[in-house]
N, C-alpha and C positions, 0 to 999 in steps of 0.2 A: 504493500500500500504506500502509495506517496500524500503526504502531509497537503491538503491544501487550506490555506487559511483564508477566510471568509468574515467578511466585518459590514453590518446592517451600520447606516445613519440612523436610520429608526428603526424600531423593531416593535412590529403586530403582525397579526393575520391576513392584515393588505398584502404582504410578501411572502403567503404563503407559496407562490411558484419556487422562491428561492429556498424558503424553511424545508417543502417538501424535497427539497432535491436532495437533504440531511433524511430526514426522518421514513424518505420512504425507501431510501436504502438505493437511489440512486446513482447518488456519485462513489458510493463503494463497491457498487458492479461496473463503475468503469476503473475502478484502482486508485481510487481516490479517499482518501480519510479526512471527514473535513473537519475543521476548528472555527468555531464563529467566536465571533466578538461583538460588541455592540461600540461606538464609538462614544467617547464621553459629550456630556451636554455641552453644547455650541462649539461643538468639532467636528466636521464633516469628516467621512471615513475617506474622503479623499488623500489624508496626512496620511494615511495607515499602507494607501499605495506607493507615498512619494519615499516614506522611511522603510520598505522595502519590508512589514510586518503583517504583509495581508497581499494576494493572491489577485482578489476579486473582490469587489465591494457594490450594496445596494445604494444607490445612489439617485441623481434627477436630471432629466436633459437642463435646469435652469441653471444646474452647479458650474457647470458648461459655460452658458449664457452669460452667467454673472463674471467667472474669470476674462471672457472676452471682451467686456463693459469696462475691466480694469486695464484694459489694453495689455493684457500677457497672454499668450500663448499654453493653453489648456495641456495639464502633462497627462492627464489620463482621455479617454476615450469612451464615450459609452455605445455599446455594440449589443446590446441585446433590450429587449423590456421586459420590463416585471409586469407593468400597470399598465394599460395603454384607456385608464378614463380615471376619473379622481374617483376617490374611495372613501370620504369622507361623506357622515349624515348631520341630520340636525336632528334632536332628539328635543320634544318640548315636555313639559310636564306633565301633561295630560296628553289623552287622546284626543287625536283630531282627524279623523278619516278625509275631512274634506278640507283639509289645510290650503292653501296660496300661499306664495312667498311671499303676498303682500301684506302678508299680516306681523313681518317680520320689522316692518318700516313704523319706531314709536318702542319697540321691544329691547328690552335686554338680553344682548347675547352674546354666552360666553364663550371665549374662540380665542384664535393663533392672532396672535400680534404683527405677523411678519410674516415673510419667506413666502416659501411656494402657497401653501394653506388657505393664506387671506390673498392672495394676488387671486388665484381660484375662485376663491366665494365672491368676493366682488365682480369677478366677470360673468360667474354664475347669478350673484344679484342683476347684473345688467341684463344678460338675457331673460332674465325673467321681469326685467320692466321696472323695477322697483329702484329705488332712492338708496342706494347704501348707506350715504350721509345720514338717513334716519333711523337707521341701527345703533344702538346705543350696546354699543361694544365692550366687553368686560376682558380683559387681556390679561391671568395671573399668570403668566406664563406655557411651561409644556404641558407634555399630554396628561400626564399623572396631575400637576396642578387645575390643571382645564376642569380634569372629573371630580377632582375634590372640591371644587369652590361650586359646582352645579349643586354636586351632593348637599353641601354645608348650605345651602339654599338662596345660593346666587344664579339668578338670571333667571329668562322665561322661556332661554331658549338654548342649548348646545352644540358648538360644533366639532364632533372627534370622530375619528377611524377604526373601524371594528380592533376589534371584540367590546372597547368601552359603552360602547350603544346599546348593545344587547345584554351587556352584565346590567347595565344603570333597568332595562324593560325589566331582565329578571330579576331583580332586588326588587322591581315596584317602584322604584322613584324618577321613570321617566318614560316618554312614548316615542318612536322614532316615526319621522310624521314627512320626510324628504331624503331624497339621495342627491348630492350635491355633483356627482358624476352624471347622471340622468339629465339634469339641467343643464350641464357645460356640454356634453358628449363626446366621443374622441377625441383622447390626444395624448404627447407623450409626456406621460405621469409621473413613474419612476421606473429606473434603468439600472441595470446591472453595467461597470465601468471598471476598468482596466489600462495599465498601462500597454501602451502600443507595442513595446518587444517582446513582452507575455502571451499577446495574442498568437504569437506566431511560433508558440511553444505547442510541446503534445499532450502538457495539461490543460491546455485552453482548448484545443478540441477533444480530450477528454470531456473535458468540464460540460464545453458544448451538446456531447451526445446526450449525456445526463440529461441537463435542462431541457434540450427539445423532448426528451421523453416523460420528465415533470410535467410540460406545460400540456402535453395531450393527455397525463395521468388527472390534472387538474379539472379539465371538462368531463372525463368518463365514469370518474369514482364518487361514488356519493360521498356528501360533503358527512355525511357522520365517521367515512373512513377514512379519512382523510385527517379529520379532527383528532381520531383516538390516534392516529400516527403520531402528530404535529402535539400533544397533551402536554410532555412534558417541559416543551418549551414556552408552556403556559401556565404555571404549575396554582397560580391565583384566578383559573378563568375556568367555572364549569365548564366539562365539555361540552354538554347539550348548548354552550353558550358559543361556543369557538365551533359546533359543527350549523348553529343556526348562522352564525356572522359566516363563514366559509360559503356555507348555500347563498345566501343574498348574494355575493361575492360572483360567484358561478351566474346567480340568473343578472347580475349587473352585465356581464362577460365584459370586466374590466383583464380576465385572464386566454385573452384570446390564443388558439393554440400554435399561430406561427412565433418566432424567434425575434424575428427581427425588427428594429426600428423604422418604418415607414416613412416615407416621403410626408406623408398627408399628415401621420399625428407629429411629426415635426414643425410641421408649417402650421397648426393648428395653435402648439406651444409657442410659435413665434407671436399670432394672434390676442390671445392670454396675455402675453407681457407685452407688446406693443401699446394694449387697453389700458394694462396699468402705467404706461410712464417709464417700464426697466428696461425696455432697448435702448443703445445707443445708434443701433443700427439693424439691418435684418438678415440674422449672418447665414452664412451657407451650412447647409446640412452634414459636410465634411469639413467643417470647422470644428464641429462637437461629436458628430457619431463615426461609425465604421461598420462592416461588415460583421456579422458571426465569424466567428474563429471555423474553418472548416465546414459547418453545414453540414446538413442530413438530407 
């Protein structure tokens, strides 16, 4: 077995393409043993490619975007997708079978401050018509903060990424009432990224056979077996709670079964920040991405 080391920016059930490629015994039939990590808070696992402590990393076409904005020269690559639609929900207090999003316009709602997150919601508020500026915005920080300031009974409304939506429904103290990928629709969400002289190693087409076979494992297998796989890298989240967030997951099909990075959810992501203000410019698609390593 060769060592491969593997580092999430974030880590939930949005990545389950990449958790199962560990859990479902993938990348160890192609010779692979893997190691994750998670990166520390406000560290992108980008540093963990350039200090040569990680392999392969989950990551975002903006991480991309944003080093291009500083006028430098991107040292990793991203070549495959994880997400190809956002994956966050809004979870309100109660039920609301017949929700609008314009009911969000006047409400308190607690949510990401920054980054990719809120640049998403806001362009997802704009296609849905509505005033963001009238969102009365609650920003305690990350994710684990975000669900504890709902719980402790701030705001009227939430905005986070499975599995916490569906833990706060089964606990009883929340309803999930929008899909915030639904509203935006394609585009490129988060990516799996790497340095360029790895790609062209025989553990990056290793890696690769793995993952194309993850990502068709991901549409074929019911999302409950999938969940009991993926459990214990969950070890605070019922499974009934991580096999129901997996399913939504599935029928969102933010885990489409090809590999690679698309022309179109690239240029969809340009769209997304252009809206907000973070381009400097509308860069080329081989500025930030690259092929699969090898292909199936």
């Amino acid at each position: 077995m060769e060592r491969i080391n593997i580092q999430f920016t974030l880590f939930s059930a949005f990545y389950s393409p990449l958790i199962s490629a560990m859990s479902g015994g993938f990348l160890k039939a192609e010779g692979l043993d893997p190691e994750w990590s998670v990166a520390a808070p406000g560290v992108t696992a980008i540093a963990a490619l350039e200090d040569g402590s990680a392999h392969v990393v989950q990551s975002a076409l903006s991480q991309g975007l944003t080093t291009l904005n500083a006028g430098e020269t991107p040292t990793a690559v991203h070549f495959a997708q994880i997400n190809e639609m956002d994956g966050f929900f809004l979870t309100a207090r109660s039920a609301d079978p017949d929700f609008t999003w314009d009911r969000l316009e006047g409400a308190e709602v607690v949510a990401f401050g920054g980054g990719q997150p809120l640049a998403m919601f806001k362009y997802a508020c704009h296609k849905a018509g509505i005033d963001f500026a009238k969102i009365k915005l609650i920003t305690p920080g990350g994710a684990a903060a975000i669900d504890a300031a709902f719980r402790a009974g701030q705001g009227d409304y939430v905005q986070q990424q499975g599995p916490f939506p569906q833990q706060l429904q089964a606990d009883g103290l929340g309803h999930i009432v929008a899909q915030v990928g639904r509203q935006i629709g394609p585009c490129g969400f988060s990516s799996l990224a790497a340095r360029p002289d790895w790609l062209k190693t025989d553990m990056a087409r290793a890696f690769m056979r793995a993952y194309a076979k993850t990502r068709r494992h991901m549409n074929e297998t019911p999302a409950a077996e999938i969940a009991r796989a993926e459990k214990p890298y969950f070890p605070e989240i019922d499974e009934a709670v991580l096999a129901d967030c997996i399913a939504t997951y599935q029928q969102l099909g933010c885990w489409t079964p090809h590999v690679e990075i698309t022309q179109e959810a690239f240029e969809a992501t340009l769209d997304i920040y252009a809206y907000n203000g973070l381009l400097k410019e509308r860069y080329r698609y081989d500025q930030v991405c690259a092929d699969p390593p090898g292909g199936e």
